[in-house]
LUMTI-985737 format. One line per 10 residues: for each residue x, y, z of C-alpha. Coordinates in Angstrom, 1 decimal, m for minus. Example, Ala and Ser with C-alpha at 12.3 -4.5 7.8 and 13.67 -1.06 7.14 Angstrom:
LUMTI-985737
12.3,m4.5,7.8 ~ 13.7,m1.1,7.1 $
//
This chain:
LUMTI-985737
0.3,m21.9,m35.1 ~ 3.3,m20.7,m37.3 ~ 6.9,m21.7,m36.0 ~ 8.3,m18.8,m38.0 ~ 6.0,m16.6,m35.6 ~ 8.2,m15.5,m32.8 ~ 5.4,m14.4,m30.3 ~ 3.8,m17.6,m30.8 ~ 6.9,m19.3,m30.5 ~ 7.5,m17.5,m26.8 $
3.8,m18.6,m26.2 ~ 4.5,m22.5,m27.3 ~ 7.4,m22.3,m24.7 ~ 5.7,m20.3,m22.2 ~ 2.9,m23.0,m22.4 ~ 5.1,m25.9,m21.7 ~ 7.1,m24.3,m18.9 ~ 3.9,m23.8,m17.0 ~ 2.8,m26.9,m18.1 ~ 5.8,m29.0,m16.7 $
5.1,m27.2,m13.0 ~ 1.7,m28.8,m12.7 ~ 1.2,m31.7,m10.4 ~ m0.6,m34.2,m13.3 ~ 0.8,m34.6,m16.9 ~ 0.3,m32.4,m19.5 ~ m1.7,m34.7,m21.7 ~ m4.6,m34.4,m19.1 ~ m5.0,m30.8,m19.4 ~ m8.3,m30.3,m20.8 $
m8.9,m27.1,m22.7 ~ m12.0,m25.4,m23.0 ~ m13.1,m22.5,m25.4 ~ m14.2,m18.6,m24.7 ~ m17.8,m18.1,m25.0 ~ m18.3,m14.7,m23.9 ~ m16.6,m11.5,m22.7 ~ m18.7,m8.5,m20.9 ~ m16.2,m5.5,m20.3 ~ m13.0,m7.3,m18.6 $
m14.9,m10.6,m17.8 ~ m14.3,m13.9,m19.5 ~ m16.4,m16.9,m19.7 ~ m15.1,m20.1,m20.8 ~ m16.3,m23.8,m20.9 ~ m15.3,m27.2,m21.4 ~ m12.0,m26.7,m18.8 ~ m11.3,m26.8,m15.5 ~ m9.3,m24.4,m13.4 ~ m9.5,m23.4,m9.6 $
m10.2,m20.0,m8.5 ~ m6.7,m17.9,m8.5 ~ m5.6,m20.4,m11.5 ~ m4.0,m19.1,m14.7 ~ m5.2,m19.4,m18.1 ~ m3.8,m19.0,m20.8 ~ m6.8,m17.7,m24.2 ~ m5.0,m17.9,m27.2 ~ m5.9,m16.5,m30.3 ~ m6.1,m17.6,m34.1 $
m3.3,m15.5,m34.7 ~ m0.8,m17.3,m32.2 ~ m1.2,m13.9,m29.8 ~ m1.6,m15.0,m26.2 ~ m3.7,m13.1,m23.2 ~ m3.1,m14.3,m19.8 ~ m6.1,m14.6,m17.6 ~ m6.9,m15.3,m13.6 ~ m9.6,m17.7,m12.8 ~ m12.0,m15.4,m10.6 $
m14.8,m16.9,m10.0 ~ m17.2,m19.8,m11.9 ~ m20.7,m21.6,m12.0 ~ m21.8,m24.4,m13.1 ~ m19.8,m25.4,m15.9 ~ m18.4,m21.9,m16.6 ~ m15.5,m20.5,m15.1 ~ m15.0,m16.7,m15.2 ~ m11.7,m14.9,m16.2 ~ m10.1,m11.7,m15.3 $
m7.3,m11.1,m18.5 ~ m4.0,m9.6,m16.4 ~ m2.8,m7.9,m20.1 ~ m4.6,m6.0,m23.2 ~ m7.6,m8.4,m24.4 ~ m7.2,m7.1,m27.9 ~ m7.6,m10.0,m30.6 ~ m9.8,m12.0,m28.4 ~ m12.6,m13.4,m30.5 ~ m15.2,m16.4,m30.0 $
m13.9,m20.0,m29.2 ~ m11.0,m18.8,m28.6 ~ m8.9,m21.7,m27.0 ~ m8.6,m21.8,m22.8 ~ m5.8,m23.2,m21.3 ~ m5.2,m24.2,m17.7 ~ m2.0,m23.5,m16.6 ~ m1.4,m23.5,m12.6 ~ m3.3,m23.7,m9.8 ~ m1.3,m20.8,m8.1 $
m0.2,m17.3,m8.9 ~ 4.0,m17.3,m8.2 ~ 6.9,m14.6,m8.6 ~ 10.4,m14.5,m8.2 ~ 11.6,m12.4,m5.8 ~ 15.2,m11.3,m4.6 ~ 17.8,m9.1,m4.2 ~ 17.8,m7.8,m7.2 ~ 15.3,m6.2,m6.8 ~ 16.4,m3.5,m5.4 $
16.7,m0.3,m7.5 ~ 14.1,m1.6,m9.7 ~ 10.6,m0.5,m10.9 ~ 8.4,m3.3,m11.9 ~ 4.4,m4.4,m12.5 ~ 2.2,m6.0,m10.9 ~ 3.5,m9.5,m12.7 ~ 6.9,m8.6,m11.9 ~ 7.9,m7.7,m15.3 ~ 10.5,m4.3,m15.3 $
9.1,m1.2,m16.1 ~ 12.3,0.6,m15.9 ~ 14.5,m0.8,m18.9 ~ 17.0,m1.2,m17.3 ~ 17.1,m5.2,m18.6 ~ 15.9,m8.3,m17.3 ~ 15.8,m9.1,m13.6 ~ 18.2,m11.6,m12.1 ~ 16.4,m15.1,m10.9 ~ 14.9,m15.0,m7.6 $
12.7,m17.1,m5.5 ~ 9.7,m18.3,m6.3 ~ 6.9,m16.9,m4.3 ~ 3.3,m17.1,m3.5 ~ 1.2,m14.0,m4.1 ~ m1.1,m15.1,m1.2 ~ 1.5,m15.3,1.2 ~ 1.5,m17.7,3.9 ~ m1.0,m16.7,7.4 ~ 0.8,m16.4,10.9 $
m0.1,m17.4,14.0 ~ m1.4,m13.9,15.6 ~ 0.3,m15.2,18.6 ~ 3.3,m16.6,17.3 ~ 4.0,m12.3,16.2 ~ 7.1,m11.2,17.9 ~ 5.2,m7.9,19.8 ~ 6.1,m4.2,18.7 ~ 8.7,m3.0,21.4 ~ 11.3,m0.6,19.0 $
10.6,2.8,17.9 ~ 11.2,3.4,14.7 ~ 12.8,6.8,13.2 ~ 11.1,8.2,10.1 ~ 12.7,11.5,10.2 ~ 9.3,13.8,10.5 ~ 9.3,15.6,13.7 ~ 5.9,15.5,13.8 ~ 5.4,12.0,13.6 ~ 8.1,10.7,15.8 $
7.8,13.3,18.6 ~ 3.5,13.1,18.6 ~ 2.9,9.7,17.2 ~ 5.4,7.8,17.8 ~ 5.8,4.7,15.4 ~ 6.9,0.9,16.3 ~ 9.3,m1.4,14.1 ~ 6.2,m3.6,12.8 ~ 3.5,m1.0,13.1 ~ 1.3,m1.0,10.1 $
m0.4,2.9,10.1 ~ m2.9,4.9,7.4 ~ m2.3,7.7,5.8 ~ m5.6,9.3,5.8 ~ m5.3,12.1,3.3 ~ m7.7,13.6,0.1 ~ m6.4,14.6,m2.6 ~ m3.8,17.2,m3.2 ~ m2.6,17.4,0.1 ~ 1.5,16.0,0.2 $
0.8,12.6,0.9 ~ 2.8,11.3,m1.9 ~ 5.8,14.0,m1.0 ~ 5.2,12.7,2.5 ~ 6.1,9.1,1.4 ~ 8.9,9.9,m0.5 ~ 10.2,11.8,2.7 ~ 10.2,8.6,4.7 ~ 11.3,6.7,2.1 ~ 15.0,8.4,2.0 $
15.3,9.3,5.9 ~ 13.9,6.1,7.5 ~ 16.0,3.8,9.3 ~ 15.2,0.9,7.6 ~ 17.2,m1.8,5.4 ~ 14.6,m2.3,2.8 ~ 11.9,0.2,1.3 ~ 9.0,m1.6,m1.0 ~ 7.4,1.2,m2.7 ~ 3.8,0.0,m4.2 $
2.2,2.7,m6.1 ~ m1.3,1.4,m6.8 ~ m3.5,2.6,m9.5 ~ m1.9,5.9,m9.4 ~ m2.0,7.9,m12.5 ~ 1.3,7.2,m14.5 ~ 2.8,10.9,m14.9 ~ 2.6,10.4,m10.6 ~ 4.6,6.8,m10.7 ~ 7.3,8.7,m13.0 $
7.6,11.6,m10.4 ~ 7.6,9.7,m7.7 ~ 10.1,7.9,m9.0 ~ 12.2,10.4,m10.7 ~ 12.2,13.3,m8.3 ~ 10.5,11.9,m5.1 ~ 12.3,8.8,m4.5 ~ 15.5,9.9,m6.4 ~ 18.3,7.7,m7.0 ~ 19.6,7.7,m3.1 $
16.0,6.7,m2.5 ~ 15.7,4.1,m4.9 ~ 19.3,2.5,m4.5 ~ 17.8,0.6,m1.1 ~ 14.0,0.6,m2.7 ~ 11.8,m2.1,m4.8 ~ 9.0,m0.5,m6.4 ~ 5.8,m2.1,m7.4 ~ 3.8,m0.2,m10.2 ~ 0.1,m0.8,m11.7 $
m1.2,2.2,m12.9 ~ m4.5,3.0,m13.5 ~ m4.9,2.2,m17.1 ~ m3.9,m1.2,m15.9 ~ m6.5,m3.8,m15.9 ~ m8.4,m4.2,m12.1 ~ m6.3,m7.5,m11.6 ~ m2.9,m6.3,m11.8 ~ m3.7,m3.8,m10.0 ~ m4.6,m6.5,m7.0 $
m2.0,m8.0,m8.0 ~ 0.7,m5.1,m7.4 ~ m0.1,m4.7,m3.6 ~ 0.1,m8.2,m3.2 ~ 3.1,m8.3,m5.0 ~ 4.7,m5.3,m2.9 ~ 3.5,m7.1,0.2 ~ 5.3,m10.6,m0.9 ~ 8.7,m8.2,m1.2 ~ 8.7,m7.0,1.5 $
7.8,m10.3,3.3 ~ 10.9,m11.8,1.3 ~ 12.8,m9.3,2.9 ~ 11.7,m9.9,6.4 ~ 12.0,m13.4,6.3 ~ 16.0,m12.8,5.7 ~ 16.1,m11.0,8.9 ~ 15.4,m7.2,8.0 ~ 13.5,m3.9,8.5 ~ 11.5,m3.7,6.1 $
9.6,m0.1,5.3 ~ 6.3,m0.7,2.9 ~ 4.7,1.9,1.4 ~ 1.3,1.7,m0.4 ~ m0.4,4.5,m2.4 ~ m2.9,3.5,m1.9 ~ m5.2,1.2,0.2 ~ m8.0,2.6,m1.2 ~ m7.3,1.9,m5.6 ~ m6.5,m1.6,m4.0 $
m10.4,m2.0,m2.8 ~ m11.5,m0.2,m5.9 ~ m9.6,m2.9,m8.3 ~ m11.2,m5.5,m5.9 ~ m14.7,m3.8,m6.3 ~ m14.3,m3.9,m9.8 ~ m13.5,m7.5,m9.9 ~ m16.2,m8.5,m7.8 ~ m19.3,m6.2,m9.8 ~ m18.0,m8.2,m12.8 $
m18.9,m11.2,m11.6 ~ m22.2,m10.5,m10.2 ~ m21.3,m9.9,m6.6 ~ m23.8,m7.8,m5.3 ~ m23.1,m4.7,m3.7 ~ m23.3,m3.8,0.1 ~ m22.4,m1.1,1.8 ~ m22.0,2.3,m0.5 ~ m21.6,0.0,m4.1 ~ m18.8,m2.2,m2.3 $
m19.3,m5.6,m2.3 ~ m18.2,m8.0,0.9 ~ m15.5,m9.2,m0.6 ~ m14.1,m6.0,m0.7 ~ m14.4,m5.5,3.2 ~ m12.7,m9.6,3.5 ~ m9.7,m8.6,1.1 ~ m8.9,m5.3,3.5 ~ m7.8,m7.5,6.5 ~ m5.9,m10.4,4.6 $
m3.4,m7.7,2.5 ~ m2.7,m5.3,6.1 ~ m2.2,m8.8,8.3 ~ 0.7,m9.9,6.3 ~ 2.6,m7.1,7.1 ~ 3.8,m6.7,11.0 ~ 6.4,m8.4,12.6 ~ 7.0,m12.0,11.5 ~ 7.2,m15.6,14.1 ~ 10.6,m16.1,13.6 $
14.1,m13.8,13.3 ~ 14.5,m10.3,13.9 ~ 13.0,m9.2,10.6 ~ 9.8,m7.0,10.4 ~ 7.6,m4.8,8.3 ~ 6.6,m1.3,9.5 ~ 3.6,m0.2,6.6 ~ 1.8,2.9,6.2 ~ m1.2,2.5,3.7 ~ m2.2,5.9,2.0 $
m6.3,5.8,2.3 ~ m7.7,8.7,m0.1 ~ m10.6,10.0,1.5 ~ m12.8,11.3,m1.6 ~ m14.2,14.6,m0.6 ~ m12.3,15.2,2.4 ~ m14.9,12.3,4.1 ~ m12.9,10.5,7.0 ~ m16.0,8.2,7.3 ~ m16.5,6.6,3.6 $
m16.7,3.0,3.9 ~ m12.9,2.6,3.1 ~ m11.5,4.9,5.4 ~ m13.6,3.6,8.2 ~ m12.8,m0.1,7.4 ~ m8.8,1.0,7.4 ~ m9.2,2.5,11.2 ~ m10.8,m1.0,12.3 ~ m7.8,m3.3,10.9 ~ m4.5,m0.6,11.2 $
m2.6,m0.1,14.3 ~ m3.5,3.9,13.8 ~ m3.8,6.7,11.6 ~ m2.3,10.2,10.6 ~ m4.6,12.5,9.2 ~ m3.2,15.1,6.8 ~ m5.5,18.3,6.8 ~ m6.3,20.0,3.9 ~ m6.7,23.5,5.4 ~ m3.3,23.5,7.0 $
m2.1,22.0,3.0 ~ m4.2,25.4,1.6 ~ m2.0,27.6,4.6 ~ 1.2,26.0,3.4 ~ 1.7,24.0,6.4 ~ 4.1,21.0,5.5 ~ 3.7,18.4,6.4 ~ 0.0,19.1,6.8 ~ m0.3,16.7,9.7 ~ m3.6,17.2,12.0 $
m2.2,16.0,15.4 ~ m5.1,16.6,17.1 ~ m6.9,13.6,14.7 ~ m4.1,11.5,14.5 ~ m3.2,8.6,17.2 ~ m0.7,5.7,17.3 ~ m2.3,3.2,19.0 ~ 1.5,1.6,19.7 ~ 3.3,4.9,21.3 ~ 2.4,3.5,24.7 $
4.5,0.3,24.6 ~ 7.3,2.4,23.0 ~ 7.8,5.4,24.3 ~ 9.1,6.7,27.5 ~ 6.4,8.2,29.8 ~ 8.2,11.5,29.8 ~ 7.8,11.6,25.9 ~ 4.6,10.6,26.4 ~ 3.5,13.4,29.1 ~ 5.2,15.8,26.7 $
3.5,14.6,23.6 ~ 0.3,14.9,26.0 ~ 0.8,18.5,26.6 ~ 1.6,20.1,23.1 ~ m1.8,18.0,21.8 ~ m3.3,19.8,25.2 ~ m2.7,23.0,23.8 ~ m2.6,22.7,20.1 ~ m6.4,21.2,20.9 ~ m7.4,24.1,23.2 $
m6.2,27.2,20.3 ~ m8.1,24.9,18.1 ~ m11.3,25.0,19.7 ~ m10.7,28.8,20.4 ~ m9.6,29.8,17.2 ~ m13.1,31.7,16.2 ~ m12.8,33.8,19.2 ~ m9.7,34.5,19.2 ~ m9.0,35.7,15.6 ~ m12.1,38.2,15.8 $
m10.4,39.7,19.2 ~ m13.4,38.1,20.8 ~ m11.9,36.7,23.8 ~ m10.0,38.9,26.4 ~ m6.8,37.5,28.1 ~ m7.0,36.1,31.5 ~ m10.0,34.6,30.9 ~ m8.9,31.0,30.6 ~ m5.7,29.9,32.3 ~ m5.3,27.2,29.6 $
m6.5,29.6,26.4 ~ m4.3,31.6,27.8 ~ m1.0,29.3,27.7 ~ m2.6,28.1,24.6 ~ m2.0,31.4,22.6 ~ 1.0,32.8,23.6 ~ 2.7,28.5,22.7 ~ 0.8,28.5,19.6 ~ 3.2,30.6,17.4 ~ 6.4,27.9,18.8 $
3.6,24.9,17.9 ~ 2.8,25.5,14.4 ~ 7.1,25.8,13.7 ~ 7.6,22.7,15.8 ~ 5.5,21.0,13.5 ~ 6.6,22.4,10.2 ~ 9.5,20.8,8.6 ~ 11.5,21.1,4.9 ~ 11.2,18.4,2.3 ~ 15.2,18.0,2.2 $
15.1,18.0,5.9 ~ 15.5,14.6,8.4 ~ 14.9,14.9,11.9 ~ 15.4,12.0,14.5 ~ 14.2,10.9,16.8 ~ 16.7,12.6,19.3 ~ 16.2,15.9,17.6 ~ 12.5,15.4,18.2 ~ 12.4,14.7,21.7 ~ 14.8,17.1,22.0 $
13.0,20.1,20.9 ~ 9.8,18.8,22.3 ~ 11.1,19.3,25.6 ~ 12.1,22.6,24.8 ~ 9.1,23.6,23.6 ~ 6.7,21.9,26.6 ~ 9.5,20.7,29.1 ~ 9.1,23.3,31.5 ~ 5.2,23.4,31.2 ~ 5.3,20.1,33.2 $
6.3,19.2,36.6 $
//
């Protein structure tokens, strides 16, 4: 390796600063060699690393790839490369590095757009040092979890008069393609009361991660935002490694004592780099081509957000889940309901009638509004579901002149509400509603329907 070659010059010292962190001396590194690569998977011998390791495969011409310890057997270990693998040739040189995967994280940040290993995407210069972090987190003590007992105001009427959410509450987006999820994130992003937004936009298409930064987010929304990118020309394990990166943020942030807002588009390219990572390796597949694994990884990324054991910091998440085909039931979707504290389905025939935000209240629950909310809200949030849900059911008849007034007490009340309904729950892009407003206008809609 040349010294007059600067990138293997950055390697050399890249090398020897990972080097110095490990627990035993350099000299008893033992390097191995790359015997074989199928698609993104690497097979090396004659080194050993622990799974979630680094490696570093060097090539002949001093050009470095970085790679993730994965999986192994016997004396083979498997990589996953986190950068381009071009240049990568037989008995290529292996490298252990580190037993764990660590970022600095910090204030700064904020107003930044970064990937999944933390390096900016936005050129706007190099980020200021931070603390080192863990990508795995740490676990908490499920009762050590200061409980959910604050609403917390998004600014969608629909959402905090109907489905109320809780400072800590993690929710799913439920939502196909097309249909204003993204628009619907960068809504809360800008109106939420929150300290802290952590955007992670995972496996999106990269025109989307410019837009949602550039018009979506804006530069009110990003001056109080950290946004994680990993697009999906980026290899399967950055893309892991960007929600669990977005999730370490925000749990940076919440361990100084703030609210945190995270926002993940989407749960579901998270499973999908997983799945990717797992078929690779030989893990065989389970349930509808996704291996257990998958289903394991779900749980540990949505438990480390919530409120934390200590302070008054907390995350409150909502984890976009695109449900291919308009199916609420794929394997994904239905694993999401069993580990989320609820769900808000976005419809797309209301999307098609130019409804916005194309929220389905009559599918959506928040499983926390009852420790949060007054029981007046919740009797009046009771009552407009009543009657959306009733018009719903009725529809057919009633838009073919079908049914004949004073039938039905209830269809009745039903149709002559349901014009005030659909406006209650239509709102503007550039518009914030709070919480006040919400329950405000709720009761003037419904108030005098109750007792």
């Amino acid at each position: 390796m040349s010294a007059a070659n600067p990138y293997a010059a950055g390697w050399c010292d890249h090398l020897r600063s990972c080097r110095s962190r490990l627990q035993k001396p350099a000299e008893l590194i033992v390097e191995g060699k790359l015997t074989r690569m199928v698609g993104l998977t690497l097979e090396a011998v004659g080194c050993r690393a622990a799974v979630g390791g680094r490696c570093l495969v060097q090539t002949p011409g001093g050009h470095g790839v970085e790679a993730e310890v994965v999986g192994f057997a016997g004396e083979r270990i498997y990589l996953m490369p986190t950068s381009d693998i071009r240049g990568l040739e037989p008995d290529c040189r292996v490298i252990p590095l580190g037993r764990d995967c660590t970022v600095r994280v910090g204030f700064g940040l904020l107003g930044r757009v970064v990937d999944g290993g933390g390096k900016p995407l936005d050129g706007k210069g190099p980020l200021p040092p931070g603390e080192p972090v863990s990508l795995s987190g740490r676990n908490i003590n499920p009762l050590g979890r200061k409980p959910i007992r604050d609403a917390l105001d998004v600014g969608i009427r629909s959402i905090n008069s109907l489905l109320a959410v809780g400072r800590g509450q993690r929710l799913g987006l439920f939502a196909g393609t097309g249909v204003g999820k993204s628009i619907l994130l960068g809504m809360m992003t800008k109106f939420t009361d929150a300290d802290v937004v952590v955007v992670g936009l995972i496996g999106e298409r990269g025109r989307e991660v410019n837009e949602f930064v550039q018009k979506i987010l804006g530069a009110e929304g990003l001056a109080r935002a950290a946004v994680v990118a990993a697009p999906a020309d980026h290899p399967p394990l950055m893309r892991l490694h960007a929600a669990l990166l977005a999730t370490a943020v925000a749990e940076y942030f919440r361990d100084q004592g703030l609210s945190v807002l995270l926002l993940m588009d989407s749960l579901t390219r998270f499973a999908q780099a997983q799945r990717e990572i797992a078929l690779a390796i030989d893990e065989p597949p389970a349930t509808k081509g996704y291996p257990p694994s998958v289903f394991a990884k779900l749980p540990q990324l949505v438990e480390r957000a919530g409120n934390g054991d200590g302070g008054d910091g907390s995350i409150t998440a909502f984890y976009t889940v695109l449900t291919e085909g308009d199916d609420h039931n794929d394997p994904i979707a239905d694993a999401a309901r069993g580990v989320l504290d609820g769900h808000i389905v976005l419809s797309r025939e209301l999307a098609d009638s130019g409804h916005y935000p194309a929220v389905d209240v009559e599918a959506s629950v928040s499983r926390v509004m009852p420790d949060i909310a007054e029981m007046r809200h919740q009797l009046l949030a009771r009552k407009l579901k009543q009657l959306y849900s009733s018009y719903q059911q009725n529809r057919d008849l009633i838009s073919v002149g079908a049914y004949q007034r004073g039938s039905d007490p209830r269809i009745d009340e039903a149709m002559a509400m349901h014009p005030g309904i659909m406006d209650f729950l239509q709102q503007g892009m550039d518009e914030a509603v709070s919480i006040g407003a919400s329950l405000r206008s709720l009761e003037g809609l419904v108030g005098r329907l109750l007792p």
